[in-house]
C-alpha distance (Angstrom), angle and dihedral (degrees) to the residues before:
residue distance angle dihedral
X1 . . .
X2 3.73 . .
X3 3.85 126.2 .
X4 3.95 95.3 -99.8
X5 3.32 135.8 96.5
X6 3.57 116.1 20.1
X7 3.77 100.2 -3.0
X8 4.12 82.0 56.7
X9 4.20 83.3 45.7
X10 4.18 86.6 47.3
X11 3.91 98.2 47.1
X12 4.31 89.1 47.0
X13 4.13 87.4 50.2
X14 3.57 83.2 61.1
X15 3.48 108.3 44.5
X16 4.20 83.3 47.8
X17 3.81 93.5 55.9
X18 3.64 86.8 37.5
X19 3.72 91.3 55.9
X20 3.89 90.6 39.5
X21 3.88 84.0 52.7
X22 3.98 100.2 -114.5
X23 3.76 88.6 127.9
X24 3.46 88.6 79.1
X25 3.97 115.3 139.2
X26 3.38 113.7 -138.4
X27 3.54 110.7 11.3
X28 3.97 124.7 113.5
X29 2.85 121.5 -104.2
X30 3.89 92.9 15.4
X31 4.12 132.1 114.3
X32 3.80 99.8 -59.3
X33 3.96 100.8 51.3
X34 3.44 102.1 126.5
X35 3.33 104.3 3.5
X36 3.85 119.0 132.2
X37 3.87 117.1 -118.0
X38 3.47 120.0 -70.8
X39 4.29 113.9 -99.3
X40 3.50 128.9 -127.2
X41 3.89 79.4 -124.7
X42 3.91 86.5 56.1
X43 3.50 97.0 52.8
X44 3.70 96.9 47.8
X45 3.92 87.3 54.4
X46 3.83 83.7 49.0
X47 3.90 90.3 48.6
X48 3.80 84.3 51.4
X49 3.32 103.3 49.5
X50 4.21 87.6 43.6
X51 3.54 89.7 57.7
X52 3.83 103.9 49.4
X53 4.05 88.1 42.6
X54 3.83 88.5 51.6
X55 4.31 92.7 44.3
X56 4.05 90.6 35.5
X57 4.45 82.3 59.1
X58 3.40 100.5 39.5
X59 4.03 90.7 54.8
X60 3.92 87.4 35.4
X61 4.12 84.4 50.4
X62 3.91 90.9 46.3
X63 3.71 101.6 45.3
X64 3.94 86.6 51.3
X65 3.84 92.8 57.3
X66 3.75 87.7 46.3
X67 4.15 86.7 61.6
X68 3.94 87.6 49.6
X69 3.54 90.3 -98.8
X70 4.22 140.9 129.1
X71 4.06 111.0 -122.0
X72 4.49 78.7 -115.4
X73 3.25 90.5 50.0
X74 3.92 89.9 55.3
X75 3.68 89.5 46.5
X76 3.43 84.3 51.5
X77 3.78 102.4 59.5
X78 3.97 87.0 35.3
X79 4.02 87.4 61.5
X80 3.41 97.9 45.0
X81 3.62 98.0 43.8
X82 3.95 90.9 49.4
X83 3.63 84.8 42.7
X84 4.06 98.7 132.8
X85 3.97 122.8 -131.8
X86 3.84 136.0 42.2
X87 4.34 85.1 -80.9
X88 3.93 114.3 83.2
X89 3.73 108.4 -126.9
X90 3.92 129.8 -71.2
X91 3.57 119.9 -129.7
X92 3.80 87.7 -103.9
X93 3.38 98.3 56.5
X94 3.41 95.1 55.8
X95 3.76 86.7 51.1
X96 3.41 87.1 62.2
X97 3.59 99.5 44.2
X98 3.49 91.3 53.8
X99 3.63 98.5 38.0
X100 4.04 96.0 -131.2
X101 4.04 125.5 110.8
X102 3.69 126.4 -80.8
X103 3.96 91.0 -98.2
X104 3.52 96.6 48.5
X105 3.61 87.9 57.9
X106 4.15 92.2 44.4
X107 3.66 85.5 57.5
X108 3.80 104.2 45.1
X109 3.61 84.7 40.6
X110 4.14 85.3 57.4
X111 3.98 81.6 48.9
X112 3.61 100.9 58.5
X113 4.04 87.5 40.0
X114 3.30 90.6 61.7
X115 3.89 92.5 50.7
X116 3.73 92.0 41.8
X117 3.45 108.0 -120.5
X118 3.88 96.5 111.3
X119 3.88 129.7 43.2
X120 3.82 121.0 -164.9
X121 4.07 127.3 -147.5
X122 3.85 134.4 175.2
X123 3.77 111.3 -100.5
X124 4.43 106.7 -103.5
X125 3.68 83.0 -131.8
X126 3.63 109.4 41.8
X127 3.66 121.2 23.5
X128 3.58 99.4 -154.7
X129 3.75 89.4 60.4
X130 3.54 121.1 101.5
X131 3.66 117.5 -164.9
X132 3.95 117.4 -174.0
X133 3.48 126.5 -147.6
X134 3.76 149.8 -169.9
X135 3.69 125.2 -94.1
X136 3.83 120.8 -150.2
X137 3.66 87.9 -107.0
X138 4.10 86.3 51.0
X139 3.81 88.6 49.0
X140 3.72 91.7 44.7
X141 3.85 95.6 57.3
X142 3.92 99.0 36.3
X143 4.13 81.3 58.7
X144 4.10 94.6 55.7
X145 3.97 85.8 46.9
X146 4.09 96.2 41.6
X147 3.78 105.0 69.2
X148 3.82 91.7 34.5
X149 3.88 86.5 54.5
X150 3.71 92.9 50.0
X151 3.71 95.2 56.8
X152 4.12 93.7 47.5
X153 4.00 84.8 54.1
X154 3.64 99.7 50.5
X155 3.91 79.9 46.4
X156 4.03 82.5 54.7
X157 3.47 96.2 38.3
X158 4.34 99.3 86.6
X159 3.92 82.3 55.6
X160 3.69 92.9 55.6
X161 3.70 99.0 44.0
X162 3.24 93.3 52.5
X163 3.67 101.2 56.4
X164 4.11 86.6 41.6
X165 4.43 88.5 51.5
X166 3.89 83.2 44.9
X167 3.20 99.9 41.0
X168 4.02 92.7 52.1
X169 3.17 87.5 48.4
X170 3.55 99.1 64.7
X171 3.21 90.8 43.7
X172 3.90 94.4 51.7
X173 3.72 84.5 47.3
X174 3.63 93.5 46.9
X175 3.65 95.9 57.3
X176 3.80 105.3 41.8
X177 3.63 82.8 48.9
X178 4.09 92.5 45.2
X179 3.50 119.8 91.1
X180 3.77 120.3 -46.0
């Protein structure tokens, strides 16, 4: 199995609820009520998948300071180009992208102004608005990190599948075993 699909669908349910905060250990009525303990086997998958996030950032991190950029301002350029829609992004959405607050954004937003890879304009619409977006020199370096990216995922991508098939799995298991 191959991470698309639902195991893609899976893995962005739980980075919502983690992000809405259901992934909260020990609370009632939270993501671990009745769940059965965690394995040895689980935790090694956990380990796993740990490891290759933690390697997979700190080569993402170093091949963004080797294009003269910060590893936010990568994430940066990343969120806007992804950015869905015919609009470029608001301020808020890249907030929410990059899971910081609105001023955090403003101000690495002023950053990356001031190196030139962003440009910022008032939305036609709405005034208040601020959509950000990328310069040629932004688009330029986002394109020597893209393809390089791609390759180190698909390298990550066995890790991640199997914690998703595992992970279903458990869950299947969980609930044909559950109450009935």
């Amino acid at each position: 199995m191959d991470l698309s699909g639902r195991n893609w669908e899976l893995l962005a349910d739980m980075n919502r609820k983690e992000a809405a905060g259901l992934h909260r250990v020990g609370r009632s009525g939270g993501y671990r009520e009745g769940m059965p303990e965690m394995s040895a086997g689980d935790f090694q998958n956990l380990l796993a998948f740990r490891t290759s996030l933690r390697r997979f950032l700190h080569w993402s991190q170093t091949q963004a300071r080797a294009v003269g950029l910060t590893p936010a301002q990568h994430q940066l350029l990343v969120a806007i180009k992804g950015h869905p829609g015919n609009q470029a992004p608001t301020i808020s959405d890249l907030a929410e992208y990059l899971l910081l607050r609105h001023h955090s954004v403003v101000e690495l937003v002023d950053r990356a102004a001031n190196v030139g890879v962003v440009a910022r304009s008032r939305d036609a619409e709405d005034g208040r608005l601020t959509r950000v977006m990328l310069t040629p020199d932004g688009e330029a370096r986002l394109s020597r990190l893209g393809p390089a990216h791609l390759d180190e995922l698909r390298n990550l991508a066995p890790v991640l599948d199997q914690l998703v098939s595992e992970w279903a799995a458990h869950t299947e298991q969980d609930a044909s075993s559950g109450p009935g």
